[in-house]
C-alpha positions as CSV (number, residue, x, y, z in Angstrom):
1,X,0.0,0.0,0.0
2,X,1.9,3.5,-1.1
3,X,-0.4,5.5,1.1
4,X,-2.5,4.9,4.2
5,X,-6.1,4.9,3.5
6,X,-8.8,7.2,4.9
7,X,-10.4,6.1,8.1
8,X,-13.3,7.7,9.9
9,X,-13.2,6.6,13.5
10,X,-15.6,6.7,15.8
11,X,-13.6,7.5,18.8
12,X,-10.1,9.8,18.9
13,X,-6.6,8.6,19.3
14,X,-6.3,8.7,23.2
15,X,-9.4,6.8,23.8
16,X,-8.9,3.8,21.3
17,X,-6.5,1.9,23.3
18,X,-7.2,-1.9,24.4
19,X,-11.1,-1.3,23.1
20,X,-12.0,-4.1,21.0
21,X,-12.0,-2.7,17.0
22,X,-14.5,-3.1,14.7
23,X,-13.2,-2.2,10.6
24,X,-16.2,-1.2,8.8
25,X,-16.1,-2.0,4.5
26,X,-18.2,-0.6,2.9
27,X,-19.9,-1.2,-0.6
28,X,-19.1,-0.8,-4.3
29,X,-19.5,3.2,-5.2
30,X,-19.4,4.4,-1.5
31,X,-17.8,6.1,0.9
32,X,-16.3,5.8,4.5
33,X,-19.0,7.6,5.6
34,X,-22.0,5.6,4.6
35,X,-21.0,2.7,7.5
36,X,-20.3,4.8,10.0
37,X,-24.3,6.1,10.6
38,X,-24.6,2.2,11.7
39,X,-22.7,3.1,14.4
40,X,-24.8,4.9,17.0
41,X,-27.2,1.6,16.6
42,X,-23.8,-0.6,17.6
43,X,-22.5,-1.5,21.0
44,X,-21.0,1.7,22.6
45,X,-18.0,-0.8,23.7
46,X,-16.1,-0.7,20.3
47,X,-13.8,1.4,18.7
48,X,-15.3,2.1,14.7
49,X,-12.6,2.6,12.1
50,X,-14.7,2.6,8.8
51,X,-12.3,2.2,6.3
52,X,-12.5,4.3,2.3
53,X,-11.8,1.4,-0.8
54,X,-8.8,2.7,-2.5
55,X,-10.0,3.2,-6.1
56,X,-11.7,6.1,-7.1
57,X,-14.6,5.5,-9.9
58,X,-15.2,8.3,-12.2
59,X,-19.2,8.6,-11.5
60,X,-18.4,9.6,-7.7
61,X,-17.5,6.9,-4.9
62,X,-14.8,4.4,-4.6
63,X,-14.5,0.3,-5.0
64,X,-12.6,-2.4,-3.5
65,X,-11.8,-3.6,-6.8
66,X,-12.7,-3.0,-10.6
67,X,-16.3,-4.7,-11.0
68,X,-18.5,-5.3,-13.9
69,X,-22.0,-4.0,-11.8
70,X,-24.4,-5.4,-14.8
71,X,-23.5,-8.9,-14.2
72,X,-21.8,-8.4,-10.9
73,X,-18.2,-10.4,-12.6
74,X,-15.0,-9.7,-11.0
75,X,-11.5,-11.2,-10.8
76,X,-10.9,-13.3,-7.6
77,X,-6.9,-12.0,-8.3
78,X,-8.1,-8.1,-7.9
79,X,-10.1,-9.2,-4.9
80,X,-6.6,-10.4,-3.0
81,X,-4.8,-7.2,-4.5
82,X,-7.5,-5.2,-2.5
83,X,-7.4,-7.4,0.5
84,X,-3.2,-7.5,1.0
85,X,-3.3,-3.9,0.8
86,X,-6.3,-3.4,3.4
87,X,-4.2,-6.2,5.7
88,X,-0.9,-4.2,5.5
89,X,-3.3,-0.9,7.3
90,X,-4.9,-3.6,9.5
91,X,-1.6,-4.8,10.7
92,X,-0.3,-1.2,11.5
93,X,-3.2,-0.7,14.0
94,X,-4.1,-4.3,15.6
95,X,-1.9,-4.6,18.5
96,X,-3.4,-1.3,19.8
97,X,-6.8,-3.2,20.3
98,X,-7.9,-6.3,22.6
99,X,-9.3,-7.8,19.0
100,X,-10.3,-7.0,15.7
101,X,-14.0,-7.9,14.3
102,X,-14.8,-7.3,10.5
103,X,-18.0,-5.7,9.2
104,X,-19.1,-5.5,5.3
105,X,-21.9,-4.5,3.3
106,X,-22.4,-5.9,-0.3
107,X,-19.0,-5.6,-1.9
108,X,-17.3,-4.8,1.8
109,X,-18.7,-8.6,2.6
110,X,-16.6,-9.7,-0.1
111,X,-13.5,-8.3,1.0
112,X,-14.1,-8.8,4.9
113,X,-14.8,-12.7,4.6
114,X,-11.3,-13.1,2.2
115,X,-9.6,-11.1,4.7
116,X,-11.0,-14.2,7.1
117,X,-10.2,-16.8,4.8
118,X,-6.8,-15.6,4.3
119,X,-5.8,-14.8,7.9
120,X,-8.4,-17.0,10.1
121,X,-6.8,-16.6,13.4
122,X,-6.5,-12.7,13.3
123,X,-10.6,-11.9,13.7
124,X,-12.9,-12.1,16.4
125,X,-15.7,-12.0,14.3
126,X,-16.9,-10.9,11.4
127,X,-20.4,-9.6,10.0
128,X,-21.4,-9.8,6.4
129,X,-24.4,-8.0,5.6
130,X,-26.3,-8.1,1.7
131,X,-23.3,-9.4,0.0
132,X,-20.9,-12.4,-0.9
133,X,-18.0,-14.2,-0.4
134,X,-15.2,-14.2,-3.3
135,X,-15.0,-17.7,-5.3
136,X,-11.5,-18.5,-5.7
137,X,-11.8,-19.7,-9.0
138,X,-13.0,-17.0,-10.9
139,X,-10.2,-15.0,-12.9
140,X,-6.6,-15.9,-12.7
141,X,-7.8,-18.5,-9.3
142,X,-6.4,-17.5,-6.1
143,X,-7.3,-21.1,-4.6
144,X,-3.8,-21.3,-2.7
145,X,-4.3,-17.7,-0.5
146,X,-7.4,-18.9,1.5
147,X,-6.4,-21.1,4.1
148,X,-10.7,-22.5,4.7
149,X,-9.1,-25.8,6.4
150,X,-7.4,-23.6,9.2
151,X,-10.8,-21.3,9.5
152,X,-13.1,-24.2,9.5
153,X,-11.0,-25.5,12.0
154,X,-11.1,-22.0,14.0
155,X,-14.6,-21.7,14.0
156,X,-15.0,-17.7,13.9
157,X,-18.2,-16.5,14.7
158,X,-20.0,-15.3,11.4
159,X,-23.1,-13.1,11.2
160,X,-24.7,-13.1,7.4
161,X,-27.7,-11.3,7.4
162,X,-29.6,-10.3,4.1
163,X,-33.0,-10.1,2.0
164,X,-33.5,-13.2,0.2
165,X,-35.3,-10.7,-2.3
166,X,-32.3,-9.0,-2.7
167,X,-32.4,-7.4,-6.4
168,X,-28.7,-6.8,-6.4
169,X,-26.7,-10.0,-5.7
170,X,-26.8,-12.8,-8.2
171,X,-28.0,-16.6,-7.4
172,X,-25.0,-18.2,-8.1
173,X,-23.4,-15.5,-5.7
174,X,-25.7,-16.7,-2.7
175,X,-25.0,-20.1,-3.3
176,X,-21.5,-20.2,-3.5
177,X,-21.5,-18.0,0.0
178,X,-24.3,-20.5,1.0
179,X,-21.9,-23.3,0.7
180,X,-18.9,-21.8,1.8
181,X,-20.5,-20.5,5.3
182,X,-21.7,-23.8,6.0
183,X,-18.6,-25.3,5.8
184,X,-16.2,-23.0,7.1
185,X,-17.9,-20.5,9.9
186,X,-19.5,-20.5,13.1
187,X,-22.8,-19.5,11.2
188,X,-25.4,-17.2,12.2
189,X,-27.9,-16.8,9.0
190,X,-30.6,-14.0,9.1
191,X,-33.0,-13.2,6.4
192,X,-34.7,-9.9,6.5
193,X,-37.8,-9.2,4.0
194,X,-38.2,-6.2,2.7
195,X,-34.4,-4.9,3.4
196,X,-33.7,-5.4,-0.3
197,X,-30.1,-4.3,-0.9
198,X,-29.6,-2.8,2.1
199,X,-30.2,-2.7,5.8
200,X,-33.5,-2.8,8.4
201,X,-32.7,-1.2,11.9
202,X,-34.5,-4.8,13.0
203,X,-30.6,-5.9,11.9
204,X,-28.8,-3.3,13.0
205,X,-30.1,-4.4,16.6
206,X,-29.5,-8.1,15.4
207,X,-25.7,-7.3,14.7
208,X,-25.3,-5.8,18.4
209,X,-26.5,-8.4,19.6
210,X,-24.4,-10.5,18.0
211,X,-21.4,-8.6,18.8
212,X,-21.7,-8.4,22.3
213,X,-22.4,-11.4,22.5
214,X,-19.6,-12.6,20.3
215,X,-16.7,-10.3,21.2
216,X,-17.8,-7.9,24.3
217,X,-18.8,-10.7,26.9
218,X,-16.1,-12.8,25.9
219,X,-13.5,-10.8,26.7
């Protein structure tokens, strides 16, 4: 990474230390700032760092990684590029934290579950929310970086809430991250009608829930 990226935080400098952190992703053509108005509905307990993707699109917004939105077709290679240059950030800030717990909407759930697959034992927990988890396969293959044997064996508490309505995220998508959660994560499926490709405050109080539960009382 040449640069660090931009962060909003929810707390300053002097009063993040030993709090457990929570790195907010968020979607494809967003912003830092979109996450972080999830926060006030989120366990006071954590320190937020909601984290801006490093490419700027020319329409306004920034992505993880280049993404064809019409058929929602992306290189699994681009998708590590993105996530060894979040990790390298990550890494600079961890030890100042008692954990670190991984939240991502839609394309953010992408890169927050193959930050999890690549480095299983670093996460307390991780929430997906309307999105999907990256299949190796597609593009160049990065089948060697994901380590699912060590996280299956780790058993990291996974929240993966969505609308089974959802307009946005292909079929095949779901299925894939069906099939992969099942087999990997500590599971905790939610469906939500009517959230479409977004989020329900009904959630919102879910996801506390499960991160106090998760990460706060476990401490």
């Amino acid at each position: 990474m040449s640069e660090s990226p931009h962060v909003a935080w929810s707390r300053e400098p002097e009063d993040r230390a030993d709090t457990p952190l929570v790195v907010l992703l968020h979607g494809y053509g967003s912003h830092e700032q979109d996450l972080m108005g999830l926060v006030p509905g989120l366990p006071a307990g954590f320190t937020y760092a909601s984290v801006r993707a490093p490419v700027k699109m020319e329409v306004g917004g920034y992505t993880w990684f280049e993404l064809d939105v019409e058929r929602l077709v992306y290189s699994s290679s681009a998708a590590r590029e993105a996530v060894e240059d979040l990790w390298e950030w990550i890494a600079s800030v961890k030890d100042q934290h008692s954990s670190v717990t991984l939240l991502g909407f839609s394309m953010g759930m992408a890169v927050a579950t193959s930050l999890l697959r690549s480095r299983p034992e670093e996460f307390a927990a991780v929430v997906g929310l309307s999105g999907f988890a990256v299949d190796p396969t597609r593009g160049e293959g990065i089948e060697d970086y994901f380590d699912d044997e060590a996280l299956a064996a780790a058993k990291v508490p996974f929240f993966w809430g969505r609308d089974q309505e959802d307009p946005i995220i292909p079929a095949e998508h779901v299925e894939y991250t069906h099939g992969w959660a099942t087999k990997t994560v500590k599971l905790t499926k939610v469906l939500y009608a009517g959230a479409g490709h977004g989020v329900v405050p009904q959630e919102i109080s879910h996801v506390g829930e499960f991160l106090t539960h998760t990460v706060l009382t476990s401490r």
